[in-house]
Structure formats: structure tokens, C-alpha cells
C-alpha positions in Angstrom: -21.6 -8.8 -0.3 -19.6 -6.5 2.1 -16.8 -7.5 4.2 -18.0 -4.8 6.7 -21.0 -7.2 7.5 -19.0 -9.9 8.1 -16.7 -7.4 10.5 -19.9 -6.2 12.6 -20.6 -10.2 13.4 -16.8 -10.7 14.3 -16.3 -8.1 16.6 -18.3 -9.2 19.4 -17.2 -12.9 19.2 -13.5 -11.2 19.2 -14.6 -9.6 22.7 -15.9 -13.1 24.1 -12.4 -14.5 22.7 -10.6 -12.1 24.5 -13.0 -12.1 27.9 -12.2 -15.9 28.1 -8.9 -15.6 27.6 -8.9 -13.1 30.0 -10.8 -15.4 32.3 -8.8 -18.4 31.6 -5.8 -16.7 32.6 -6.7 -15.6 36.1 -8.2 -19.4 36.4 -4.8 -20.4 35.5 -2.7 -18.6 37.8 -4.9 -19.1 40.5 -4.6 -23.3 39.9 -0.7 -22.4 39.9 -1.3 -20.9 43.6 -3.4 -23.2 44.8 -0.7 -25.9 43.6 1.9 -24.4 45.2 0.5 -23.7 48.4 -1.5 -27.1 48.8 -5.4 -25.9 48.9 -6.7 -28.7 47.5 -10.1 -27.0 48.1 -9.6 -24.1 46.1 -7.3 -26.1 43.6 -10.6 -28.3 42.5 -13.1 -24.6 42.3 -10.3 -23.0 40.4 -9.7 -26.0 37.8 -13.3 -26.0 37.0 -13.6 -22.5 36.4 -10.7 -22.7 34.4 -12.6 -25.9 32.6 -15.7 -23.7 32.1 -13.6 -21.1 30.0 -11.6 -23.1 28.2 -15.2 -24.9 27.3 -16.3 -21.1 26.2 -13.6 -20.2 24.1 -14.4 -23.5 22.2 -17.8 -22.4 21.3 -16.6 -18.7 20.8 -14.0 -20.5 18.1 -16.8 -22.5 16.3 -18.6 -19.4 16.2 -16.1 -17.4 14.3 -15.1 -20.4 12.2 -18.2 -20.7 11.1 -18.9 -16.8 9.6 -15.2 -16.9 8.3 -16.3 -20.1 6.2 -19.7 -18.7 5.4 -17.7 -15.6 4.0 -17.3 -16.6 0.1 -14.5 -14.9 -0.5 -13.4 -15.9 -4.4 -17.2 -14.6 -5.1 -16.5 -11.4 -2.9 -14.3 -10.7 -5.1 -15.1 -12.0 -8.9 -18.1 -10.0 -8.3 -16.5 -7.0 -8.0 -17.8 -6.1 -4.6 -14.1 -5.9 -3.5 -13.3 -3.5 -6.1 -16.2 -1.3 -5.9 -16.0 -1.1 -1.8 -12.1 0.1 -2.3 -13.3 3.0 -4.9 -15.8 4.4 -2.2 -13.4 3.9 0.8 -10.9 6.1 -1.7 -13.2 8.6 -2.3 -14.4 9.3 1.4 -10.4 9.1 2.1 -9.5 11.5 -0.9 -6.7 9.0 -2.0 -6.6 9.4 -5.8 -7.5 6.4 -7.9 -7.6 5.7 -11.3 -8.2 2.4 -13.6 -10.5 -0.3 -13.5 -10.5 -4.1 -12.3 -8.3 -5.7 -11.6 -5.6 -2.9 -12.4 -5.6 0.5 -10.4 -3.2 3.6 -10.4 -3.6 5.0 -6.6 -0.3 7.3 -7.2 2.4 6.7 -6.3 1.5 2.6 -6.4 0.3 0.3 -8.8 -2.8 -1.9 -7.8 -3.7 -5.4 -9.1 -6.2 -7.2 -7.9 -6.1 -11.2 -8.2 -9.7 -12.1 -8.2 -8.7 -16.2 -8.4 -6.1 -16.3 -5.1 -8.2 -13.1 -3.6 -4.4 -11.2 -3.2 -3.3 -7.7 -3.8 0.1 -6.7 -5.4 0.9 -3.2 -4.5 3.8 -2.7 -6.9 4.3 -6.4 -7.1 4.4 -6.9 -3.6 1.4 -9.3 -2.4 -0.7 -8.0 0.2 -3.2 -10.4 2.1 -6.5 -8.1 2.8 -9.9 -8.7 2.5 -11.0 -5.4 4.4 -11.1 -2.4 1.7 -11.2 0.0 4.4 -8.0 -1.6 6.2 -6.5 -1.5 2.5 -7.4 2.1 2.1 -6.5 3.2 5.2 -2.6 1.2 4.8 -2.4 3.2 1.4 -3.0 6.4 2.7 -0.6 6.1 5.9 2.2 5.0 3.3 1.4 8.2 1.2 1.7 10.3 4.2 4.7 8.4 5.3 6.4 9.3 1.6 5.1 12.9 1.9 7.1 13.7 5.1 9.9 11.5 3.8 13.0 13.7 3.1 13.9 14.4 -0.6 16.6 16.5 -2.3 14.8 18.0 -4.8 18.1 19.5 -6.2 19.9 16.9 -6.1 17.3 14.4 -7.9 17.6 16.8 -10.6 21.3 17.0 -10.7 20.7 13.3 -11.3 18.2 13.6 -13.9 20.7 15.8 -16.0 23.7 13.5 -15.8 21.2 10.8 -17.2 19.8 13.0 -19.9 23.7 14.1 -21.0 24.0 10.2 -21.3 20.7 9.7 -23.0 21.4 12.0 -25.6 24.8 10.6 -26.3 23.4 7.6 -26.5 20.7 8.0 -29.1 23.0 10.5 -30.8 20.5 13.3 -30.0 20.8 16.9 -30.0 21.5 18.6 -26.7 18.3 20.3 -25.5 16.4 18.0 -27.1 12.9 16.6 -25.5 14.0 12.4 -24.3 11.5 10.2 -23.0 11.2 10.2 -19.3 10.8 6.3 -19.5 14.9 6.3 -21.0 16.3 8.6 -18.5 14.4 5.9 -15.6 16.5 3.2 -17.8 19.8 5.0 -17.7 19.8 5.5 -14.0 18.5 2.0 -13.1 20.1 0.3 -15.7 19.6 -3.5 -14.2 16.1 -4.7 -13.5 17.1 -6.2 -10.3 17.6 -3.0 -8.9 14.6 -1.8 -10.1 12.4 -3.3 -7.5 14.3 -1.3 -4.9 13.7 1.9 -6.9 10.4 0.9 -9.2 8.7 3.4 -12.0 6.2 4.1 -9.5 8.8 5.5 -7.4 10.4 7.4 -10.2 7.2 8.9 -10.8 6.7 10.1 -7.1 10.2 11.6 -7.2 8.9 13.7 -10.5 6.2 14.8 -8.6 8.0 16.0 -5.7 10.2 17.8 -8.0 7.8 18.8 -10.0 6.0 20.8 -7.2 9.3 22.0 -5.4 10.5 25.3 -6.2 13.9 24.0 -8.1 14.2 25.9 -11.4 17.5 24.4 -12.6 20.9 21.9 -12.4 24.0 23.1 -10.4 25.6 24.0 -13.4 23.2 26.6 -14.5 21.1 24.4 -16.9 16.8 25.4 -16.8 14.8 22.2 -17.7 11.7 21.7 -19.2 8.9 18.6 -19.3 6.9 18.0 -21.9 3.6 15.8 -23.0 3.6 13.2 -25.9 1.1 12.1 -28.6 1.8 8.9 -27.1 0.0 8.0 -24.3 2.1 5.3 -23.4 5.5 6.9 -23.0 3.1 9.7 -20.1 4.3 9.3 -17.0 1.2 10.1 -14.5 1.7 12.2 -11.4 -0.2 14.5 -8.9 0.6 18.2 -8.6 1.2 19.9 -5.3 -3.0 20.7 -5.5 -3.8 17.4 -6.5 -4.5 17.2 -9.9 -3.1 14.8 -12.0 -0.4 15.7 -15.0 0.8 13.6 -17.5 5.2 14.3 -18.0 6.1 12.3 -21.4 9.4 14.3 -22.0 12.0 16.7 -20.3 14.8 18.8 -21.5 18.3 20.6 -20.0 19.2 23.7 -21.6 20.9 26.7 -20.9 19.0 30.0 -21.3 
């Protein structure tokens, strides 16, 4: 099953719809004329092409309800022909993704796919699409929309430091010690609610901006340091400047 099937039979019914509409317009606003200047003549030719199209778009409409129905949807995508048209659509689009059904990483966003409701949530946020290629294509305009956003890079890491200071105080650490990059996220968004204006995937985009920037250290002097984890679980995953994905479990401040 491929929604791009269905697509190719919709389009052309689309450009009847539109044609009739089109029609129907210029019907009506010649009945309006014809009303208003008194040409009964014209006013009865007019109203029965404007008839005929309205008759037209009927049948266009029973057309197009009819494929949409004939579309099984829940079986488009319990089948896993949803899922395996979004992989290829990635791969032609170069949009990294990693995962399987129903959960996908496509950095810097978190994919799950409900098969029952046939939704998206794209870091919890439901998205109604059916069309892989219309999904892919959204995805990769937001990630070119957050590539050209503005970021600090300095001062994210300025941040980053005043979080790990508190970490370490916290967890009665040593300073210059490797903390989880999972506990500095907590420490500077400390209430959940605010973390769905500022979400780990988000976090994790911010490391890899900084990551890739050219900032080697804090405004007071400090160098810092990530680091990996025997734990895969604590990895946070980003891509590098080239690409490539990296795995940052820990970081580190400390003064050379």
C-alpha cells in the first residue's frame, strides 16, 4: 500500500474540484448581474450553467470520497508501509534517522508512530499526516529553520557551567569531575512544565551546535570537556557539523 497511489488518483479529481468551482463562480456572478440588471433571458442560461456545475462538483466529491474511503488507513499503517515509505523518503532527503517502529530518532526530534489512531507525535506534539513525503519534507524545513536560527554558543555554555557548579554541589562532587549531561538538563529546567518549552531533544540540538562551534571555554577561563559512558542510557545522541552522529554521556569545567 502506498499513499503516493492514492495521491496520483486524487490529483486530477482536485483539478475538476477546483475547475468547477472555478466555473461555478463565474455562473454565480453572472446570475448576480443578470439579477440586478433584469435580463431574465440571460438570468435563466446563467442559472443552469451554474446548476450544471454545481451538479459536477457533486460527482467530483463522490469521486474523491470514494478513494479516501477505499484508502485503509489503520492497515497502511499496522503493516508497516507507513513506516518503511518515511525511511526511504529520509534517505533520498539525507535527514538522519534512527530507531525502529513505532519509535524513531530523526535528530533533533523524537518520532512515534501510533499505528491504532494513525497519528504522529513529533516530540509529543500530534501531527495529522498520512503522506510520508509531506512528513519528510515538514521535518527537513524545521531542521533548516533551527540551523539558521540564531544561537549563542558562548553563552549556552556559560549556562552549562553555572549548572555543572550547582550539580556538583549538589551531589557533593569534586570540581572537574565528569556529571551526567542528563543532571545538568535537570538543573537548568528544574520543573517539567517548562520542559515542553525547552524538551531533551532540544537540549541535545543546543549540544550539537556547541559542540560544532569553535567555543573552547566559559567567560571565566574554564576549558570543558564531554565524555562517553558505559551506559548507554545516560548518551545523549547528536550530529556533528559533518553529520555523523556522537554519543556525549558526560562533560566537565576545569581550569588548565
Amino acid at each position: 500500500m502506498d499513499y503516493e497511489e492514492l495521491y496520483g488518483g486524487l490529483m486530477p479529481l482536485e483539478k475538476r474540484m477546483k475547475d468547477m468551482t472555478a466555473a461555478a463562480q463565474r455562473a454565480y456572478k453572472a446570475v448576480a448581474k443578470d439579477t440586478e440588471t433584469g435580463d431574465l433571458k440571460a438570468l435563466a442560461r446563467d442559472m443552469a450553467v451554474y446548476a450544471d456545475s454545481l451538479k459536477e462538483q457533486a460527482v467530483v466529491a463522490e469521486e474523491i470520497r470514494g478513494l479516501v474511503e477505499g484508502f485503509d488507513a489503520r492497515a497502511y499503517f499496522e503493516s508497516g508501509d507507513f513506516a518503511r515509505q518515511m525511511l526511504k523518503y529520509c534517505q533520498e532527503a539525507s535527514v538522519d534517522v534512527q530507531g525502529e517502529t513505532p519509535v524513531f530518532e530523526i535528530f533533533p526530534y523524537r518520532l512515534r508512530i501510533d499505528e491504532e489512531n494513525q497519528d504522529l507525535y513529533l516530540n509529543r506534539k500530534k501531527v495529522t499526516c498520512m503522506r510520508p513525503l509531506s512528513f519528510v519534507s515538514m521535518v527537513k524545513s524545521s531542521q533548516d529553520r533551527l540551523m539558521k536560527a540564531p544561537f549563542n554558543a558562548q553563552a549556552f555554555l556559560n549556562e552549562l557551567s553555572e549548572a555543572y557548579d550547582l550539580v556538583v554541589l549538589k551531589q557533593k562532587k569534586r570540581d572537574g569531575a565528569d556529571l551526567y549531561l542528563g543532571d545538568l538538563y535537570r538543573m537548568l529546567v528544574p520543573m517539567s512544565r517548562f520542559r515542553r518549552d525547552y524538551d531533551q531533544q532540544s537540549f541535545a540540538y543546543d549540544l550539537a551546535r556547541l559542540y560544532a562551534s569553535d567555543v573552547e571555554q566559559t567567560k571565566s577561563g574554564r576549558r570543558y570537556q564531554f565524555g562517553p559512558s558505559r551506559n548507554n542510557n545516560k548518551a545523549i545522541r547528536i550530529l556533528d557539523s559533518e553529520g555523523r552522529e556522537q554519543y556525549l554521556a558526560t562533560i566537565r569545567f576545569f581550569h588548565e
